[in-house]
Residue, then its C-alpha position, 0 to 999 in steps of 0.5 A: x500500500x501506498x503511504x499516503x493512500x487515501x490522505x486528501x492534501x492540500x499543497x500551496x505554492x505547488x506550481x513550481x519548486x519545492x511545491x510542484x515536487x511535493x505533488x508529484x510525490x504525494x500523487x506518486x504515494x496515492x495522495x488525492x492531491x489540491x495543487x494551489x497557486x497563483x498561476x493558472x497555468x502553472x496549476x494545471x500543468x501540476x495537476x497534469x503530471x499529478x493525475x499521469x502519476x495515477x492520482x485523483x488531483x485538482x487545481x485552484x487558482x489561490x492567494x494565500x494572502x487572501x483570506x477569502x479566497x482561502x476560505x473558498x477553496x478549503x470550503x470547496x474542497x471540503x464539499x468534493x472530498x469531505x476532508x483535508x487529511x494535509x496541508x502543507x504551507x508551501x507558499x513562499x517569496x523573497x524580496x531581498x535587501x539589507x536593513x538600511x535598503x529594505x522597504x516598507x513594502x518589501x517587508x510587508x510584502x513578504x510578511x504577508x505571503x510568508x507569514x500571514x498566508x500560514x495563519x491563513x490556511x492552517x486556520x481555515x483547515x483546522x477545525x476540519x482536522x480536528x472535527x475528523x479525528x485528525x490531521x497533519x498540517x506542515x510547515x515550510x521554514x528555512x534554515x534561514x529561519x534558525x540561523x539567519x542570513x545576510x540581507x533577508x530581515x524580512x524572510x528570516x523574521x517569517x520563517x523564524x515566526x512559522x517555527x513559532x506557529x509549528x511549536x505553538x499548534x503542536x501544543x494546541x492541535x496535538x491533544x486533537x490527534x492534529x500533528x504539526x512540523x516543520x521542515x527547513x530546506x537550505x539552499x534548494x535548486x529551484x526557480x527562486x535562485x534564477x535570479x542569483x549569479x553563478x558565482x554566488x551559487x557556486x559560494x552556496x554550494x562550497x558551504x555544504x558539506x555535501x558540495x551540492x544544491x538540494x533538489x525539490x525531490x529530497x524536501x518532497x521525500x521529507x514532507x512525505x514521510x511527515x505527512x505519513x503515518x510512519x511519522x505518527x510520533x513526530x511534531x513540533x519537530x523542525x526537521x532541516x534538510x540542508x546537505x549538513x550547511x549548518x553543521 
């Protein structure tokens, strides 16, 4: 049997990255899987390669940001399916700068999506959770988000303030059979470091001691085992998956 059979999983920023992997492994392991992003195109073109894999998979166009629309489509789903066994808040932007340099706008900006669109979702779902018996609900932080990082006041503040969530949840949900994690990526191959140039990626690399990137795969293959009953003991965990970086 597949190990996430039968679990109806909601996945944001799934249209790319770390969230396009994290359906295709959830649809590989018999998820029925909810592809949420921004981009219609990029929804699609997921739920595609979701239901080539053999799974049940749907598309909604959604902002995290927008709580209404959350509501909407967790209500919608809900409504299709009668549960929502996962969420993973995989939604995420950057908008890089030093202090002095940093924006009013930047700050908010990624404060918004980051921070206050896990709120969003993972309050949405909840009394879903917890009124079915039970519920995982994961996380995305950074390594970023434990240890800091040169010209990203903005994301580091949200992806310290997701480690308070999943701690703070775990305690709330955990007694309602409703388990929550995090996991913490370090620097990962995906659309985000487009924008980077060589020669700093190249410095990223040098800095991990497996002297690589990450693939979206190796954090889809973590969020699968914590979105698994095989992780039936695990929360409030914040689980890096970094090459050893931090070590």
């Amino acid at each position: 049997m597949k190990r996430l059979e039968g679990k109806v999983s909601l996945i944001t920023g799934a249209g790319q990255g770390i969230g396009a992997a994290t359906a295709r492994k959830f649809a590989q392991e018999g998820a029925t899987v909810v592809v949420c992003d921004v981009r219609q195109a990029a929804v699609d073109a997921v739920v595609a390669e979701c239901q080539v894999a053999g799974a049940t998979a749907v598309g909604h166009v959604m902002d995290v940001t927008q709580r209404t629309m959350v509501d909407a489509v967790v209500a919608e789903v809900l409504a299709r399916f009668g549960r929502i066994d996962v969420l993973v808040n995989n939604a995420g932007i950057t908008q890089d700068a030093r202090l002095q340099k940093m924006t009013l706008e930047q700050f908010d900006r990624v404060v918004d999506v980051n921070l206050r669109g896990v709120f969003h979702c993972s309050q949405a779902v909840a009394d879903a959770m917890v009124a079915q018996g039970g519920g995982v609900i994961l996380n995305a932080s950074s390594v970023v988000g434990i240890y800091g990082n040169f010209g990203q006041t903005n994301y580091a503040a949200t992806k310290f303030g997701v480690i308070g969530f999943t701690k703070t949840w775990s305690r709330e949900l955990g007694p309602k059979r409703v388990r929550v994690n995090a996991v913490a990526p370090g620097f990962v191959d995906t659309p985000i470091l487009r924008t980077i140039p060589e020669k700093v990626l190249q410095e990223m690399e040098h800095k991990v001691p497996l002297k690589r990137l990450g693939k979206p795969e190796e954090i889809a293959n973590v969020y699968a085992f914590l979105a698994s009953d095989e992780a039936s003991y695990v929360n409030g965990a914040v689980i890096e998956v970094c090459g050893g970086m931090t070590v």
